[in-house]
PDB file of N, CA, C and O in Angstrom, chain B, residues numbered from 101:
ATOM      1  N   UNK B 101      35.761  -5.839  24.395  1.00  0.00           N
ATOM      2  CA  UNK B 101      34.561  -5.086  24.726  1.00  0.00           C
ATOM      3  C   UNK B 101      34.126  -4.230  23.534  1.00  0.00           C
ATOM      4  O   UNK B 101      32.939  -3.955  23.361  1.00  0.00           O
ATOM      5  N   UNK B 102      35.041  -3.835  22.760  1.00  0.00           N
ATOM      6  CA  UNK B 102      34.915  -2.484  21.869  1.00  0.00           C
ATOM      7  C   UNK B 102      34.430  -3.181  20.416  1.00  0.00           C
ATOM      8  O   UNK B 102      33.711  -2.572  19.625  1.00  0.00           O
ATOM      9  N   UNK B 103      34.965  -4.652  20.159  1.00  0.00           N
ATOM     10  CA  UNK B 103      34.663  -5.461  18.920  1.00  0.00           C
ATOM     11  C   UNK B 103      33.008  -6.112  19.635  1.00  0.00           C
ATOM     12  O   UNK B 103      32.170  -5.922  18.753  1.00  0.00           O
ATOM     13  N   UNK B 104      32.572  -6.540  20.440  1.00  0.00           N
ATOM     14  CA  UNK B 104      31.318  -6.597  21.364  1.00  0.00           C
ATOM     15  C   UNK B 104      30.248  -5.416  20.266  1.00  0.00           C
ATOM     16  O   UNK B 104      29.693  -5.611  19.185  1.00  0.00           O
ATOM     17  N   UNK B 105      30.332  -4.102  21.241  1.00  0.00           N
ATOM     18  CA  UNK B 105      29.611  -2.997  21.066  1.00  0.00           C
ATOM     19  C   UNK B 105      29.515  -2.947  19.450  1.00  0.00           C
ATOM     20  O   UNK B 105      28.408  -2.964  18.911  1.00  0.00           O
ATOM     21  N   UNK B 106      30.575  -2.891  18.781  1.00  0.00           N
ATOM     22  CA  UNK B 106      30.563  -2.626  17.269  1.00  0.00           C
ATOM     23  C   UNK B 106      29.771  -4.107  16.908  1.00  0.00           C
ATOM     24  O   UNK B 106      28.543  -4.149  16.840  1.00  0.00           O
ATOM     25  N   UNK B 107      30.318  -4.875  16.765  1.00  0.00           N
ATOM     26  CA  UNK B 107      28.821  -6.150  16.354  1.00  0.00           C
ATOM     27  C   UNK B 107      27.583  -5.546  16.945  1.00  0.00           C
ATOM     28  O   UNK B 107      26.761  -5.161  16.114  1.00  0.00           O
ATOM     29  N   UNK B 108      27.308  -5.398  18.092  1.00  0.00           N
ATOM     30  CA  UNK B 108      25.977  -5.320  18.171  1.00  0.00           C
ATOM     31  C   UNK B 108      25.133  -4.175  17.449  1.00  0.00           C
ATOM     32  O   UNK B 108      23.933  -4.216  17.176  1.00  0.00           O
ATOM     33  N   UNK B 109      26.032  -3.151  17.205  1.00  0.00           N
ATOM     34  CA  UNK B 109      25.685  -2.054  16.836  1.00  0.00           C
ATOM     35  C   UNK B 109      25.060  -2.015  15.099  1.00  0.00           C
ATOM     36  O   UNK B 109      24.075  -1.407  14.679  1.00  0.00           O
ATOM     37  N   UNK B 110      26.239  -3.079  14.173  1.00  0.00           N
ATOM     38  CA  UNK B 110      26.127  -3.333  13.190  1.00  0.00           C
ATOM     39  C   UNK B 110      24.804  -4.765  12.532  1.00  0.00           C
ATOM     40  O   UNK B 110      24.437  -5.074  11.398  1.00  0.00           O
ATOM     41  N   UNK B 111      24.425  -5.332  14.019  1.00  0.00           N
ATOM     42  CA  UNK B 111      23.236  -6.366  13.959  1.00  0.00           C
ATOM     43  C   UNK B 111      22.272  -5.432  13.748  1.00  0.00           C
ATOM     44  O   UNK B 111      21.416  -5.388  12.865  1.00  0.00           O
ATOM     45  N   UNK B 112      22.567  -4.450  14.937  1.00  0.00           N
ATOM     46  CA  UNK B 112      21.105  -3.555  15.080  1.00  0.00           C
ATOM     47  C   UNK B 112      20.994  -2.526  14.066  1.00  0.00           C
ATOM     48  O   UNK B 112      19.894  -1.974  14.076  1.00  0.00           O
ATOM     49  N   UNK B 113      21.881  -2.071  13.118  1.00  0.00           N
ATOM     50  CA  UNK B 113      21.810  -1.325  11.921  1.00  0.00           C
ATOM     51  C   UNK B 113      21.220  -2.353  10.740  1.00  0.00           C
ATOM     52  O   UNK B 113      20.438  -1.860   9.928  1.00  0.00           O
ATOM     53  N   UNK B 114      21.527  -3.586  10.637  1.00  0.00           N
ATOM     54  CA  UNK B 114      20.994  -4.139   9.716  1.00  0.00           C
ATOM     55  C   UNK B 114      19.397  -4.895  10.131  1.00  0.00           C
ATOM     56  O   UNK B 114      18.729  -5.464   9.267  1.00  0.00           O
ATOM     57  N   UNK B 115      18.998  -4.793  11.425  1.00  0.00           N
ATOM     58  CA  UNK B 115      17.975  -4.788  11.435  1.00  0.00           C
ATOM     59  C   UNK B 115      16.752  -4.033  11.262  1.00  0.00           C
ATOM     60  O   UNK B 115      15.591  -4.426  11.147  1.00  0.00           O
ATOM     61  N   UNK B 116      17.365  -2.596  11.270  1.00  0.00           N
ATOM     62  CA  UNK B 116      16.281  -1.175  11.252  1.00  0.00           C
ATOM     63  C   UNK B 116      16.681  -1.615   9.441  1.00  0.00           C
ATOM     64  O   UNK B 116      15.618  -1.585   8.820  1.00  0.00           O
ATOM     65  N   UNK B 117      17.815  -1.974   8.549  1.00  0.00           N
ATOM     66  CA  UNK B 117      17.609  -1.818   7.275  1.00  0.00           C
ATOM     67  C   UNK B 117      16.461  -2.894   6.803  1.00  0.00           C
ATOM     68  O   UNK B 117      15.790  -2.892   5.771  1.00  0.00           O
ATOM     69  N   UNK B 118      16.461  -3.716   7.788  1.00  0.00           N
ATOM     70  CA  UNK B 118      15.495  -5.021   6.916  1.00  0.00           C
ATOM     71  C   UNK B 118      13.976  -4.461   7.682  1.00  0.00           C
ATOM     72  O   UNK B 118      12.972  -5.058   7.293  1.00  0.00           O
ATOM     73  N   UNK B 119      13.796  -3.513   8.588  1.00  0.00           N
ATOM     74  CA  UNK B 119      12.549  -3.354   8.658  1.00  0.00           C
ATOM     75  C   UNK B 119      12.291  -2.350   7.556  1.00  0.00           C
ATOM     76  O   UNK B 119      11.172  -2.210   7.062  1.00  0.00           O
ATOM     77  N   UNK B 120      13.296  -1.690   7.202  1.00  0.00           N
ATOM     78  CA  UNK B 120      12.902  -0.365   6.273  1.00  0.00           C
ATOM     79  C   UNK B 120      12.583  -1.440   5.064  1.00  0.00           C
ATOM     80  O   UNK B 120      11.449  -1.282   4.612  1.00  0.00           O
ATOM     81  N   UNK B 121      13.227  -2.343   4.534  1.00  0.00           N
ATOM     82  CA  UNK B 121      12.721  -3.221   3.008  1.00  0.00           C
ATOM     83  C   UNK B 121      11.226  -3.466   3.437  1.00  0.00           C
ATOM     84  O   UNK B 121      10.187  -3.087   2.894  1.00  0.00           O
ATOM     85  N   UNK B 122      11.451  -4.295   4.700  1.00  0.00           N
ATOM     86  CA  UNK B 122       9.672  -4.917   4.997  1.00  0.00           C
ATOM     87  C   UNK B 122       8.919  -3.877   4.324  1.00  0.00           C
ATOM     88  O   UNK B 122       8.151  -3.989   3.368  1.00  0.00           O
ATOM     89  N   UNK B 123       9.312  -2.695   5.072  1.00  0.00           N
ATOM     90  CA  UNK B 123       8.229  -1.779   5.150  1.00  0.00           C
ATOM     91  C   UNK B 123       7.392  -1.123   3.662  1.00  0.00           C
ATOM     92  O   UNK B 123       6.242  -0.888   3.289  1.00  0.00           O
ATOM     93  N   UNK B 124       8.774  -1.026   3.152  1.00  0.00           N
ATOM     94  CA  UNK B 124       8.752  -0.747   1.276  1.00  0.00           C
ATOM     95  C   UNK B 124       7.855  -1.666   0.880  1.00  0.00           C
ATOM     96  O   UNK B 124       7.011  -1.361   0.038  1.00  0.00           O
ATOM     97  N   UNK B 125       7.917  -3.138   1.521  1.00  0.00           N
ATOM     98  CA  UNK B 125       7.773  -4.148   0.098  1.00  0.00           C
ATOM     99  C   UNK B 125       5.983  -4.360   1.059  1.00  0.00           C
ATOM    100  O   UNK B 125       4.953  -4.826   0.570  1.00  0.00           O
ATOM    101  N   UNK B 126       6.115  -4.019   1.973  1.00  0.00           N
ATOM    102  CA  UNK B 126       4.661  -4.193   2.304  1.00  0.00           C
ATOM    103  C   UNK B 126       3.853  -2.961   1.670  1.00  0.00           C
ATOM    104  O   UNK B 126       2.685  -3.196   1.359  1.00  0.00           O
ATOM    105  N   UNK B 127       4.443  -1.452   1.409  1.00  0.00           N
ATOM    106  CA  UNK B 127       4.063  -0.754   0.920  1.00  0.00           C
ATOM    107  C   UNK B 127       3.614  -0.656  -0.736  1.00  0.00           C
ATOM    108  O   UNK B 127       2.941   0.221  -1.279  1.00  0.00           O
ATOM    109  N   UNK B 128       4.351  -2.106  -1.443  1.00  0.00           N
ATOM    110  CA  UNK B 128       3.979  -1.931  -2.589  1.00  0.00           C
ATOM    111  C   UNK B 128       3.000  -2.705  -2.858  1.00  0.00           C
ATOM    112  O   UNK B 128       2.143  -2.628  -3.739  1.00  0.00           O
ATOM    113  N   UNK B 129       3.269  -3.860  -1.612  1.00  0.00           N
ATOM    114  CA  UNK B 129       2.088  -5.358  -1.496  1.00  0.00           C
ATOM    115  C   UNK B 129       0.554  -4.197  -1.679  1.00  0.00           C
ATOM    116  O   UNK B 129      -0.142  -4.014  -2.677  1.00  0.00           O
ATOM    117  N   UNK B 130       0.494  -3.857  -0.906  1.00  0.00           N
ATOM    118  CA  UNK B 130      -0.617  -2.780  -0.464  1.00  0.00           C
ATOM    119  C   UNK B 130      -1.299  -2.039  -1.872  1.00  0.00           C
ATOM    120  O   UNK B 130      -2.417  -1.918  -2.372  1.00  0.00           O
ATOM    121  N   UNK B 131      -0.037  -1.673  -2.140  1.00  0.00           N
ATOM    122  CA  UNK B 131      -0.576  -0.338  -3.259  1.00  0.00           C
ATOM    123  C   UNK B 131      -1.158  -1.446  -4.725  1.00  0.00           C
ATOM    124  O   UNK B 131      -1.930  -1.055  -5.600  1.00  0.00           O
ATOM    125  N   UNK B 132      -0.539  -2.845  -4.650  1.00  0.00           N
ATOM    126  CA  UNK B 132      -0.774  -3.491  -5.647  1.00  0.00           C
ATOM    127  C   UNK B 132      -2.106  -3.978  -5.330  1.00  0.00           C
ATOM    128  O   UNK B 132      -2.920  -4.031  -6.252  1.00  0.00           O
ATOM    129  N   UNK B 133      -2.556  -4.457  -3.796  1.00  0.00           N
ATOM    130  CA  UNK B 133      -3.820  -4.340  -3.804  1.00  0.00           C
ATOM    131  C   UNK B 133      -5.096  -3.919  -3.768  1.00  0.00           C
ATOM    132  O   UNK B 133      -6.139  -4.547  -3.948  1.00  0.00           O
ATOM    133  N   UNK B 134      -4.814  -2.283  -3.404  1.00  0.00           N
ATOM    134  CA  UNK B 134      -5.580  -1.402  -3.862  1.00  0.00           C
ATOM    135  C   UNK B 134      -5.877  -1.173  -5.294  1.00  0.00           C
ATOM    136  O   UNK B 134      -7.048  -0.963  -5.608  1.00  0.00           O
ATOM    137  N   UNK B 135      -4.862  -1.190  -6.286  1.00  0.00           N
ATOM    138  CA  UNK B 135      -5.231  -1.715  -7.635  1.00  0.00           C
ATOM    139  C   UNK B 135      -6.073  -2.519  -8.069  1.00  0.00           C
ATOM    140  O   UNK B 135      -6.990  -2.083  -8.765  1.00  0.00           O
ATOM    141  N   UNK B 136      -6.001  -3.597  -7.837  1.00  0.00           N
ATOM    142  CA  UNK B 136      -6.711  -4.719  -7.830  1.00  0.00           C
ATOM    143  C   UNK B 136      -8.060  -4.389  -7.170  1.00  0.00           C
ATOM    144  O   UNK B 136      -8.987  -4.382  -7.980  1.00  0.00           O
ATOM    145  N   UNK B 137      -8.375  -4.134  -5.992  1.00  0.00           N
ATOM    146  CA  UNK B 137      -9.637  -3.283  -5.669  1.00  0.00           C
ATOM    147  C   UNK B 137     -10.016  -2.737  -6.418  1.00  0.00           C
ATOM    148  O   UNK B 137     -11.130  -2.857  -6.928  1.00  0.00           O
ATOM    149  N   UNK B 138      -9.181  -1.988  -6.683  1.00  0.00           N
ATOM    150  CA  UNK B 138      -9.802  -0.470  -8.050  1.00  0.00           C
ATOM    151  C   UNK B 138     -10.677  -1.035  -9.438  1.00  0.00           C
ATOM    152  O   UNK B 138     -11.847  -0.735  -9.674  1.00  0.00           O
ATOM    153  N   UNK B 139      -9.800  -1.934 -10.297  1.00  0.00           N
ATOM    154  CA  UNK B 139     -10.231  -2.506 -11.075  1.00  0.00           C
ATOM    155  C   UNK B 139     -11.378  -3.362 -10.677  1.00  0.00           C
ATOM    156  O   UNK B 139     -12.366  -3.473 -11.402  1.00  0.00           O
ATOM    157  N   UNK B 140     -11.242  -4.061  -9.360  1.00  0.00           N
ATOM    158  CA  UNK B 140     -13.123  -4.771  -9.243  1.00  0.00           C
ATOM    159  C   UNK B 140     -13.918  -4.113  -9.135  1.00  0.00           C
ATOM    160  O   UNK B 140     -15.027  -4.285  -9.640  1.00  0.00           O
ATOM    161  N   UNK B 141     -13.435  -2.753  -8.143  1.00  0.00           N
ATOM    162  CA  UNK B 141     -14.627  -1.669  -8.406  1.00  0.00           C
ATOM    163  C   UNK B 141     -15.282  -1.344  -9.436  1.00  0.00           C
ATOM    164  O   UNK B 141     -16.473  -1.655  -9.465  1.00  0.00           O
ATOM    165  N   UNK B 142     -14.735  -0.686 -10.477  1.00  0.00           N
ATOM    166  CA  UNK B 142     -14.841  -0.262 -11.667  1.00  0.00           C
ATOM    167  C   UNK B 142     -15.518  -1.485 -12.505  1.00  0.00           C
ATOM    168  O   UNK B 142     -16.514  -1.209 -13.173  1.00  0.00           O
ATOM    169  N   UNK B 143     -15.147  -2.500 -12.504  1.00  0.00           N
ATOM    170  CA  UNK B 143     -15.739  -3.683 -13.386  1.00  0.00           C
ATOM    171  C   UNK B 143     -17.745  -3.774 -12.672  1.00  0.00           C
ATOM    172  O   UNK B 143     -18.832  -3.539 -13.199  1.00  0.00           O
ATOM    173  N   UNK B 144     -17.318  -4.225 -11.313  1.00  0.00           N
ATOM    174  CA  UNK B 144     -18.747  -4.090 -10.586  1.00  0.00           C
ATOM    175  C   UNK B 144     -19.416  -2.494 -10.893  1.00  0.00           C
ATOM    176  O   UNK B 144     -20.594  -2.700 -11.185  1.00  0.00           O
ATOM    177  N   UNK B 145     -19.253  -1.624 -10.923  1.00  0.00           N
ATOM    178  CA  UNK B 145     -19.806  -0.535 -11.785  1.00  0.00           C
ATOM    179  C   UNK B 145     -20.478  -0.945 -12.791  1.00  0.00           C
ATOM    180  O   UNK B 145     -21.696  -1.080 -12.905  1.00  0.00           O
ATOM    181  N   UNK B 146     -19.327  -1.215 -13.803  1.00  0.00           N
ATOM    182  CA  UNK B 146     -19.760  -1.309 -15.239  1.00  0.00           C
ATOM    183  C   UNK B 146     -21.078  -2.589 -15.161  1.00  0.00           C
ATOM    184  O   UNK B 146     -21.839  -2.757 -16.114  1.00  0.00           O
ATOM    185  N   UNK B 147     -21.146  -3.189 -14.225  1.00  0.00           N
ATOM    186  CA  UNK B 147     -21.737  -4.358 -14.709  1.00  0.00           C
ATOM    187  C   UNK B 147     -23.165  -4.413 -13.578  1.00  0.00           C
ATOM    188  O   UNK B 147     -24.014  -5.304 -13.556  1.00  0.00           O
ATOM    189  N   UNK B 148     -23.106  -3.096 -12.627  1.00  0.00           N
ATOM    190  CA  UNK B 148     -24.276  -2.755 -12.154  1.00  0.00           C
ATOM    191  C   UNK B 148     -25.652  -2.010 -12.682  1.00  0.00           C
ATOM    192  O   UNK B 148     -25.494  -0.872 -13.123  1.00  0.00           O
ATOM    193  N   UNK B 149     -26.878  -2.509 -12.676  1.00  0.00           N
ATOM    194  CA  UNK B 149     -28.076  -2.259 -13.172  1.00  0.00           C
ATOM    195  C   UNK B 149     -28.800  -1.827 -12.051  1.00  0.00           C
ATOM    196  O   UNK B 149     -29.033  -0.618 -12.036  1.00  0.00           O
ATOM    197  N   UNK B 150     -29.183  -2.432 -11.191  1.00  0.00           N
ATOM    198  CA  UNK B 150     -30.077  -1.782 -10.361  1.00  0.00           C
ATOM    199  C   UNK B 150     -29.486  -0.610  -9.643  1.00  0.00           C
ATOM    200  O   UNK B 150     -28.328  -0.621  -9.226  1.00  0.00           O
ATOM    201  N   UNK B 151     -30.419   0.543  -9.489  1.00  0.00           N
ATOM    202  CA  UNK B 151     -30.121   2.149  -8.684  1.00  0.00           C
ATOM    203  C   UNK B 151     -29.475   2.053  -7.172  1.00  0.00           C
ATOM    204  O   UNK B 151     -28.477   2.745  -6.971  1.00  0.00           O
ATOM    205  N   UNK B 152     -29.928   1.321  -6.201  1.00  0.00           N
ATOM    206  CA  UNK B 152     -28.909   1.041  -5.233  1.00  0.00           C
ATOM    207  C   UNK B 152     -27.584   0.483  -5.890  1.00  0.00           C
ATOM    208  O   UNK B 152     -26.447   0.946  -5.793  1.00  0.00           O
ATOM    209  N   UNK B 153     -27.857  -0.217  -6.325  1.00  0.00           N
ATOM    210  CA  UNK B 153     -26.328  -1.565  -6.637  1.00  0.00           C
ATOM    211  C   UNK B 153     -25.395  -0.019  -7.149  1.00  0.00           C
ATOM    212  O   UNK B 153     -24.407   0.328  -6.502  1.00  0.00           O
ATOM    213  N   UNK B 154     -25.927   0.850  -8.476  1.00  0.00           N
ATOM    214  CA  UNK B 154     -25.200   1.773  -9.018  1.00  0.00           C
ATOM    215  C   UNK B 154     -24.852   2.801  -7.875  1.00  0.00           C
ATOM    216  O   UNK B 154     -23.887   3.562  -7.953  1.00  0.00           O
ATOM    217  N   UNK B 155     -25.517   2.768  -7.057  1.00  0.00           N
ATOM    218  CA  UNK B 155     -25.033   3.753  -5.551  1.00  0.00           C
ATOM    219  C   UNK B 155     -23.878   3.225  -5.010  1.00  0.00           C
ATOM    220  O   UNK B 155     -22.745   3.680  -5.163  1.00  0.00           O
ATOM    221  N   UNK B 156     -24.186   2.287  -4.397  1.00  0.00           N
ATOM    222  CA  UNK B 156     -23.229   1.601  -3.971  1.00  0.00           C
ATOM    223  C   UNK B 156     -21.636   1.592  -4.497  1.00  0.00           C
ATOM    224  O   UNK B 156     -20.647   1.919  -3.841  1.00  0.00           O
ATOM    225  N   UNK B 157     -21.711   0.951  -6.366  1.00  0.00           N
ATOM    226  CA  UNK B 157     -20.522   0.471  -7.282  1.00  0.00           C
ATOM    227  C   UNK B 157     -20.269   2.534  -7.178  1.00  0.00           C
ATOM    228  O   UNK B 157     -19.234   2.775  -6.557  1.00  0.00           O
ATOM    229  N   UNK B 158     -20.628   3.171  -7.411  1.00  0.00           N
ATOM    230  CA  UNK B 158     -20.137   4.760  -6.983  1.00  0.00           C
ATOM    231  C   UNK B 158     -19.261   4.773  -5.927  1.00  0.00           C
ATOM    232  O   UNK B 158     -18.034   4.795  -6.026  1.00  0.00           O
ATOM    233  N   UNK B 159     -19.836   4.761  -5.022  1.00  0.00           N
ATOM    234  CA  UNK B 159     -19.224   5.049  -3.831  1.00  0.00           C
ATOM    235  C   UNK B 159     -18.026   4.018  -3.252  1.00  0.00           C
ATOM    236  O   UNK B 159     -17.171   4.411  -2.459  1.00  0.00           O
ATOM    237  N   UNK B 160     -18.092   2.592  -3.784  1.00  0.00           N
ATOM    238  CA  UNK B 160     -17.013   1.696  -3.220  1.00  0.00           C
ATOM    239  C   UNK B 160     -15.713   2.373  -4.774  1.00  0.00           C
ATOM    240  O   UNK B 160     -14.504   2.483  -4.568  1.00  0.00           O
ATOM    241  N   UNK B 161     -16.164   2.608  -5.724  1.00  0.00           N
ATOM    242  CA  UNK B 161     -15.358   2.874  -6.979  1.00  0.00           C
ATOM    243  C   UNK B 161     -14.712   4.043  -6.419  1.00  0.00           C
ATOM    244  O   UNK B 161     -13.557   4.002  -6.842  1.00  0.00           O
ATOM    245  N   UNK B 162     -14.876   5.170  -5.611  1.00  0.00           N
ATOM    246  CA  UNK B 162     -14.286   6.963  -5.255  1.00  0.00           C
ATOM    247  C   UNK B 162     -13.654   6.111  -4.279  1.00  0.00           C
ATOM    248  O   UNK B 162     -12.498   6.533  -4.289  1.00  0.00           O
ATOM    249  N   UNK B 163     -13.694   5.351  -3.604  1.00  0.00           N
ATOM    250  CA  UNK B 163     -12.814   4.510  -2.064  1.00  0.00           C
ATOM    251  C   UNK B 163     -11.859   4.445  -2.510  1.00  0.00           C
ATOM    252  O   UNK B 163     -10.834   5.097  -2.312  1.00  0.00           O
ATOM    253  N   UNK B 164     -12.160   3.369  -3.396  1.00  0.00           N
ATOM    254  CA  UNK B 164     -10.942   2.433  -3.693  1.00  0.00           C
ATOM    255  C   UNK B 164      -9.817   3.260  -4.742  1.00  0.00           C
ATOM    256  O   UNK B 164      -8.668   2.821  -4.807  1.00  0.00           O
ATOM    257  N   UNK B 165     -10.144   4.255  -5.405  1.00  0.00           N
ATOM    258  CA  UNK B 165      -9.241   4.853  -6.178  1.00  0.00           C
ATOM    259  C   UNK B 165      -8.914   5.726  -5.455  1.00  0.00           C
ATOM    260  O   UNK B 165      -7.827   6.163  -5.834  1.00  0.00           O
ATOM    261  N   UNK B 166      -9.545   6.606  -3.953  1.00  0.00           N
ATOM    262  CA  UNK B 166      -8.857   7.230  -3.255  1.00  0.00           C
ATOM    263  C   UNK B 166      -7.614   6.745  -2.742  1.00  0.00           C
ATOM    264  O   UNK B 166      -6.541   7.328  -2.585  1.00  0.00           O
ATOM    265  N   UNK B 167      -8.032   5.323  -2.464  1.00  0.00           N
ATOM    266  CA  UNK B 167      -7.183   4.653  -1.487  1.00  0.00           C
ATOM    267  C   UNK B 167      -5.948   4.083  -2.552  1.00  0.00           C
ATOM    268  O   UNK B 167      -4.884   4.110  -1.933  1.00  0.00           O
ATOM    269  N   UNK B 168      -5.813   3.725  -3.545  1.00  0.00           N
ATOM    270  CA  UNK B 168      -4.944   3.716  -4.390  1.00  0.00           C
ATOM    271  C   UNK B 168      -4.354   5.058  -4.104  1.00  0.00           C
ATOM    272  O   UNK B 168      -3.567   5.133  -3.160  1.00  0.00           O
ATOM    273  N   UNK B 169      -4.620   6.073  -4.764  1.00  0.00           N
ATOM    274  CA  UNK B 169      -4.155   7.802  -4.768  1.00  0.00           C
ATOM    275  C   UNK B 169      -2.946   7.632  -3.787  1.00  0.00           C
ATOM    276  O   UNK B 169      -1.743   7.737  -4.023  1.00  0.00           O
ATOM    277  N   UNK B 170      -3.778   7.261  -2.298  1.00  0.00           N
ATOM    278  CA  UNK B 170      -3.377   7.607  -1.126  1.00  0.00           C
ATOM    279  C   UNK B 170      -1.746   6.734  -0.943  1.00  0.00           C
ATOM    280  O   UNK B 170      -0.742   7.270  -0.474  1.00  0.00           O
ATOM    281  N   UNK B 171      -1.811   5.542  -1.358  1.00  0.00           N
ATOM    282  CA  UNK B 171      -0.814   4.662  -1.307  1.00  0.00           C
ATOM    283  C   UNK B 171      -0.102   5.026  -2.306  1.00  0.00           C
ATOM    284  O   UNK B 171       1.013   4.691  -1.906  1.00  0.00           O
ATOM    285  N   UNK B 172       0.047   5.460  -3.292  1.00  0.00           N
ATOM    286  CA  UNK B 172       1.242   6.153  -4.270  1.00  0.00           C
ATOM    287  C   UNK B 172       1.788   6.766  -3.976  1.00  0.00           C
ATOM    288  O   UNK B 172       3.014   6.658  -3.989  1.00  0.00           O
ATOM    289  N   UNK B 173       0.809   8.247  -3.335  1.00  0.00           N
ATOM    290  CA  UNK B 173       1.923   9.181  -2.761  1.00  0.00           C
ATOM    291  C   UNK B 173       2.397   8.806  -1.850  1.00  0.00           C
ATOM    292  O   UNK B 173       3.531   9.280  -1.797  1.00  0.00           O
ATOM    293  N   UNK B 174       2.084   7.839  -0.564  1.00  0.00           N
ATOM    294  CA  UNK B 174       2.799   7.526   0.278  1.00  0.00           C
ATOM    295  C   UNK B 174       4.196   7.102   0.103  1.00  0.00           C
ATOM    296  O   UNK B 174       5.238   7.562   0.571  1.00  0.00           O
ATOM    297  N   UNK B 175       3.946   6.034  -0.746  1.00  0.00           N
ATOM    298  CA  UNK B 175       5.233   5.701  -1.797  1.00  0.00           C
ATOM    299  C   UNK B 175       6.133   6.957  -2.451  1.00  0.00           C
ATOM    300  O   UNK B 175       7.351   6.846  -2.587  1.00  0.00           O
ATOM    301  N   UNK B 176       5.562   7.893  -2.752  1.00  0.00           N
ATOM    302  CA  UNK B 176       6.189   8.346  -3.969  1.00  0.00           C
ATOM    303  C   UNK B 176       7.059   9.378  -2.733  1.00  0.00           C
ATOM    304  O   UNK B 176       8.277   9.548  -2.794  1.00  0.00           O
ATOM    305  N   UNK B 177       6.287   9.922  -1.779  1.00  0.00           N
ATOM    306  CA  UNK B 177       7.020  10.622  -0.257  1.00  0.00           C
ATOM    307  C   UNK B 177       7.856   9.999   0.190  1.00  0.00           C
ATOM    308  O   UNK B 177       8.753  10.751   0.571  1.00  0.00           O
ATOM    309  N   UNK B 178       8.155   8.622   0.427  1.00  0.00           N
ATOM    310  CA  UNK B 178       9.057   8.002   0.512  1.00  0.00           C
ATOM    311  C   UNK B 178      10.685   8.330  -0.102  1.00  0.00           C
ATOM    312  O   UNK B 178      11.794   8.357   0.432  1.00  0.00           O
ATOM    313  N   UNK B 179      10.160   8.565  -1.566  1.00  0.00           N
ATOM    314  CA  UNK B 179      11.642   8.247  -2.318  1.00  0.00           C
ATOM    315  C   UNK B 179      12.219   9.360  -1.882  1.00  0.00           C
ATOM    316  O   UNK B 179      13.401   9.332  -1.538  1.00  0.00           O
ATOM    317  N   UNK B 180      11.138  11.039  -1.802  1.00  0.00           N
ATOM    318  CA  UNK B 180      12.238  11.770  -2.423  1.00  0.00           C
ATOM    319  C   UNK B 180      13.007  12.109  -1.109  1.00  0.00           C
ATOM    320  O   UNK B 180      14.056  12.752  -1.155  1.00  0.00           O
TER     321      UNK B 180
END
């Protein structure tokens, strides 16, 4: 009964550890694609001419580097 409880106990510890990796590695999936956002933002900026379009490449460009910001520190709260 007592070798029972201890397996199950040690399945279910290594399952909260493999959600904690998921969770990391989805957290970096994320932050790598907010990057990638960031930089199209910024490129579509640079390469906007018309006064809406430049409204617009503004406002999606402050998003997307917020949202980067936002996913670092999430990350970075993580470690310590």
């Amino acid at each position: 009964m007592f070798g029972w409880l201890a397996n199950q106990t040690r399945n279910l510890a290594k399952v909260f550890q493999s959600e904690e990796r998921n969770e990391l590695n989805d957290d970096h999936l994320a932050l790598a694609e907010a990057h990638r956002e960031w930089l199209a933002a910024r490129e579509f900026f640079e390469q906007a001419t018309d006064p809406d379009l430049v409204e617009y490449a503004i406002l999606s460009l402050k998003a997307a580097e917020k949202r980067y910001v936002y996913l670092w520190k999430k990350i970075r709260a993580g470690k310590d």
